[in-house]
C-alpha positions as CSV (number, residue, x, y, z in Angstrom):
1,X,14.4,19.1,-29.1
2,X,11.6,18.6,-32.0
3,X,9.2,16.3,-30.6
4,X,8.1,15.6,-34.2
5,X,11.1,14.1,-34.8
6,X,11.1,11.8,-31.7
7,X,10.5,7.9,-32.4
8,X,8.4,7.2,-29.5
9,X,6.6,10.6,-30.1
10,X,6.0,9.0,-33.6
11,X,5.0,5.5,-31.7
12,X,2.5,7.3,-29.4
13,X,0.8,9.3,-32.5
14,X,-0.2,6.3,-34.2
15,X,-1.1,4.9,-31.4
16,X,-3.8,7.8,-30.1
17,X,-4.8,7.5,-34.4
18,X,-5.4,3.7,-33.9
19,X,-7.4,4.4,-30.2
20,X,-9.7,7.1,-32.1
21,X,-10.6,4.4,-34.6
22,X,-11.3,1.6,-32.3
23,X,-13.3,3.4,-29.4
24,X,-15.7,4.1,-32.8
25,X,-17.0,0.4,-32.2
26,X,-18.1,1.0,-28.6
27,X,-21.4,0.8,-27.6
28,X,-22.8,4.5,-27.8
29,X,-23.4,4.5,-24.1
30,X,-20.0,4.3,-23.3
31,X,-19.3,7.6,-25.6
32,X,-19.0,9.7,-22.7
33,X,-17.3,7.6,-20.6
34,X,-14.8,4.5,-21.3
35,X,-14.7,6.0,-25.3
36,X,-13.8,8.9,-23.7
37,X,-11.4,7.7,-21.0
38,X,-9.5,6.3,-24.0
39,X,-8.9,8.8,-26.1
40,X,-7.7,11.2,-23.2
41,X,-5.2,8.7,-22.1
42,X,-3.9,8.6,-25.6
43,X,-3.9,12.1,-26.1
44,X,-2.2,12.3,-22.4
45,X,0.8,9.8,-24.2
46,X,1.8,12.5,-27.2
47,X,0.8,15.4,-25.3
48,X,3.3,14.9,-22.3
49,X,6.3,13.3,-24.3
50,X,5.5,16.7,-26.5
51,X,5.6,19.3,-23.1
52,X,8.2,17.2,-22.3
53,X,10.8,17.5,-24.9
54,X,10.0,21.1,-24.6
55,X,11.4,21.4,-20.9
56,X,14.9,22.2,-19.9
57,X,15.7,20.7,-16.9
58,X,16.2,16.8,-16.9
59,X,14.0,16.6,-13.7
60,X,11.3,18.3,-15.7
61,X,11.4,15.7,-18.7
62,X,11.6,12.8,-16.7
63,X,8.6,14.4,-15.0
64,X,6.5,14.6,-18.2
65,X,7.9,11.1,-19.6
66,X,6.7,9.5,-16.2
67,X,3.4,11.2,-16.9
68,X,3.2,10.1,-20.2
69,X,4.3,6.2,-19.2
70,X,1.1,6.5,-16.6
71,X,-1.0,7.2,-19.4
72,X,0.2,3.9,-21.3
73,X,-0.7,2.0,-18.2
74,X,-4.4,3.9,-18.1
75,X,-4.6,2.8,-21.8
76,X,-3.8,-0.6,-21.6
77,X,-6.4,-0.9,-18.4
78,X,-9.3,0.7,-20.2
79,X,-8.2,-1.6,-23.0
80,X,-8.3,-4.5,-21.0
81,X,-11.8,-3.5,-19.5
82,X,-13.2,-3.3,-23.1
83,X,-12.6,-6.9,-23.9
84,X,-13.8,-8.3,-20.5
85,X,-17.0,-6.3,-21.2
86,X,-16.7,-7.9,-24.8
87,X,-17.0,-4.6,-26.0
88,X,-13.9,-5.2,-28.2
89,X,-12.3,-8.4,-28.9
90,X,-8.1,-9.7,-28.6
91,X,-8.1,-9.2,-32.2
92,X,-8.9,-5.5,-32.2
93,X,-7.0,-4.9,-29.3
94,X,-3.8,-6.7,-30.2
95,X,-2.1,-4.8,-32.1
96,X,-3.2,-1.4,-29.8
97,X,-1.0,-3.8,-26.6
98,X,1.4,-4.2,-28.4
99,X,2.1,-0.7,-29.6
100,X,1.5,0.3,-25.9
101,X,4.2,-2.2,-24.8
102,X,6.6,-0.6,-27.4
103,X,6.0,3.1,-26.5
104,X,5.8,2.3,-22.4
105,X,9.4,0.7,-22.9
106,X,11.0,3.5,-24.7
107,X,9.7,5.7,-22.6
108,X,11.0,3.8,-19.9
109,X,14.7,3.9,-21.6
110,X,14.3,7.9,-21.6
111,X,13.6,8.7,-18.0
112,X,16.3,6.4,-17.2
113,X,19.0,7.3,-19.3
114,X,20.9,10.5,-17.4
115,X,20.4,13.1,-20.2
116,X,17.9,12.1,-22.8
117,X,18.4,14.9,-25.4
């Protein structure tokens, strides 16, 4: 299957593009780590739904898929961290939940559908 061609693949690309451009409004201490944290976890959402659509065996999707689900959840935490530290406020944040909610479900729908491709 063409990843590229994948919805939530598409869902989880703009989501690591909007991630890159927040993190940019950290404090420059946290460039090494919370900036950092972030854009791995996003990169961990594309990159796994990617190495997972590329797998033959159902177990081995579902694998990645779960992976890639984790990573949402890392996201929304570091997200969540960011505001509490009023490093980023709702408003900037908002739309990066909500994105996360919508990716994080589909990819709930694949691993639990039987044969996803």
């Amino acid at each position: 299957m063409n990843f590229q061609k994948m919805i939530v693949w598409n869902k989880a690309k703009e989501l690591t593009v909007m991630t890159y451009k927040v993190v940019r409004f950290l404090p420059r201490e946290e460039l090494y780590s919370l900036s950092d944290q972030m854009r791995r976890a996003a990169i961990s959402i594309i990159s796994n739904i990617a190495e997972g659509s590329g797998r033959i065996s159902d177990k081995d999707r579902r694998h990645f898929l779960s992976m890639a689900r984790g990573s949402t959840n890392e996201l929304h935490s570091q997200l969540i961290v960011s505001v509490e530290l009023e490093y980023l406020t709702q408003e900037q944040v908002k739309p990066l939940v909500n994105l996360i909610d919508e990716v994080r479900c589909m990819l709930t729908a694949l691993i639990n559908r039987e044969n996803y491709t």
